[in-house]
ZAMARGU-4260 file (C-alpha; in steps of 0.2 Angstrom, whole numbers, plus 5000, padded with zeros to 4 digits):
<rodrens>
0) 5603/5476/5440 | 5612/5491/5430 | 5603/5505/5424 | 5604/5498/5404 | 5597/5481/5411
5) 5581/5491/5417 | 5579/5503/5406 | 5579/5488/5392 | 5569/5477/5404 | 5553/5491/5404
10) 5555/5493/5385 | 5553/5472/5385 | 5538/5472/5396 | 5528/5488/5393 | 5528/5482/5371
15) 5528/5463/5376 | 5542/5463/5364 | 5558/5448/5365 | 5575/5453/5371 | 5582/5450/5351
20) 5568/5464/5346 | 5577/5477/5355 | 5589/5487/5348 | 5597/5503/5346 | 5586/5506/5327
25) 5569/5504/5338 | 5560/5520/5337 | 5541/5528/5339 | 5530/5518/5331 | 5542/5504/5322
30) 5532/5493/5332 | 5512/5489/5333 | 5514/5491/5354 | 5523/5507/5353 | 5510/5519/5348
35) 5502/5535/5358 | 5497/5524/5371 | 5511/5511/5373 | 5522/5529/5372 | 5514/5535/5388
40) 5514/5517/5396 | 5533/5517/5391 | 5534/5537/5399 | 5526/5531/5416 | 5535/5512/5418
45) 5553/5524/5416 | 5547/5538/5428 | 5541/5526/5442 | 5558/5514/5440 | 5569/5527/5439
50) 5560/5541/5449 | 5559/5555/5440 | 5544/5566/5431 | 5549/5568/5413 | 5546/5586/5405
55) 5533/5586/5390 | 5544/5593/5379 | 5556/5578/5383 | 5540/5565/5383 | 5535/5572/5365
60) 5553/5570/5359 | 5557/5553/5365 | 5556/5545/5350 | 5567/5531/5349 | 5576/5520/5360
65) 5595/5530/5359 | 5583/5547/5361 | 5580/5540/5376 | 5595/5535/5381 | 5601/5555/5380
70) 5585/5560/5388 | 5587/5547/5404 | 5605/5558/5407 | 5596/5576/5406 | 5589/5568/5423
75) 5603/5558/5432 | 5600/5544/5422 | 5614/5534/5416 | 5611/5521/5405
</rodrens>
């Protein structure tokens, strides 16, 4: 499974969202599930798939779907 596949997998299971409701426009909050909790949820499910520990500053700023795309590269990550 590539690295997109995953990374889109965990946004699908962490805010029980469908396949079609993932897309490049989702950001912090767009959706009832991604909320302070569903963000840390999101934060931990991305840390433990792809083994990294995420700085605050880049867990505060993660606030959308591409954002994260750019933050997943700051730590090897490419998606």
């Amino acid at each position: 499974m590539s690295n997109r596949n995953k990374y889109d997998e965990i946004f699908i299971e962490v805010f029980e969202i469908e396949a079609d409701q993932l897309n490049e426009k989702l950001e912090y909050q767009s959706i009832e599930a991604w909320d302070s909790v569903g963000h840390m949820s999101l934060m931990a499910a991305l840390e433990d798939e792809f083994d990294i520990m995420l700085e605050m500053d880049d867990i505060v700023d993660f606030g959308s779907y591409m954002t994260g795309v750019e933050t997943m590269k700051k730590y090897g990550v490419d998606i």
